[in-house]
N, C-alpha and C positions, 0 to 999 in steps of 0.2 A: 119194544125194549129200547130202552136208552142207553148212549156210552157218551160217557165222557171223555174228550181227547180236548188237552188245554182249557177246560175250564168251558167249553161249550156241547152240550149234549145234541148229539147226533141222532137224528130222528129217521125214521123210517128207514125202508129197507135199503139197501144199499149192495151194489156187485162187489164181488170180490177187490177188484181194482180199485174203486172208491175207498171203501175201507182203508185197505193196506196204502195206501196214498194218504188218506187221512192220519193213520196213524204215523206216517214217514214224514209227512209237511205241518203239521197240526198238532204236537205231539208236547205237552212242557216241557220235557225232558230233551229238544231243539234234536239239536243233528244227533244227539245219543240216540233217541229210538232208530234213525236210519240203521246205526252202527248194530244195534240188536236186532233188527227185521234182517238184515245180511247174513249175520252170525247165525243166526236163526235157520235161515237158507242152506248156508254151510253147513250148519251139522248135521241137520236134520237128509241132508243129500247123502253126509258119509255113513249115515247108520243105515240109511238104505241101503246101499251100497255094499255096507260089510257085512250085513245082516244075513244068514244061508235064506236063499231062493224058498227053500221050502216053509219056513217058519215065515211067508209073507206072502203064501198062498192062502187064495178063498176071500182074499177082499175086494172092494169093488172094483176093481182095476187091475187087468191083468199083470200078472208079477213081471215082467220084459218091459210093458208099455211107465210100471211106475218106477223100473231101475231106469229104463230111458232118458224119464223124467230127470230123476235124480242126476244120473250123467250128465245132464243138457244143463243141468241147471248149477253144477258145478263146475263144467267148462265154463259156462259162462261170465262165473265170477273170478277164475282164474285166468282169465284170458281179461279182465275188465281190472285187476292187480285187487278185485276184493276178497281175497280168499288165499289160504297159505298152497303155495304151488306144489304140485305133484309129486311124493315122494321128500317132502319136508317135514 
């Protein structure tokens, strides 16, 4: 499969990290896709987050190990001033 990012098609497989770099460095839409892969980050961490525990049982990842996730990855951006700070 092929992707296009700026106008050049992306061949073969690719890790997660190339990708998401790809699309953060390579992107036509310049420093806006950073701004949407972040945002992205962010929300997707608080819907984990507020989601009840049980309604995100049974997937491939234990439900603890992917609120973790979510928690780490939302420090993260709060602590790096990409993200709206705790209780805002």
């Amino acid at each position: 499969m092929n992707h296009e990012v700026a106008g050049t098609a992306l061949r073969g497989r690719q890790t997660n990290l190339e990708l998401v770099t790809d699309l953060m460095e390579f992107s036509r839409y310049g420093a806006l896709s950073q701004v949407f892969v972040l945002q992205a980050l962010e929300q997707f961490s608080e819907m984990v987050l507020e989601a009840p525990e049980a309604a995100q049982e049974g997937g491939p990842v234990p439900v603890a190990v992917w609120r973790g996730i979510a928690a780490e990855t939302l420090e993260a951006l709060r602590e790096a001033g990409r993200a709206v700070p705790e209780g805002k």
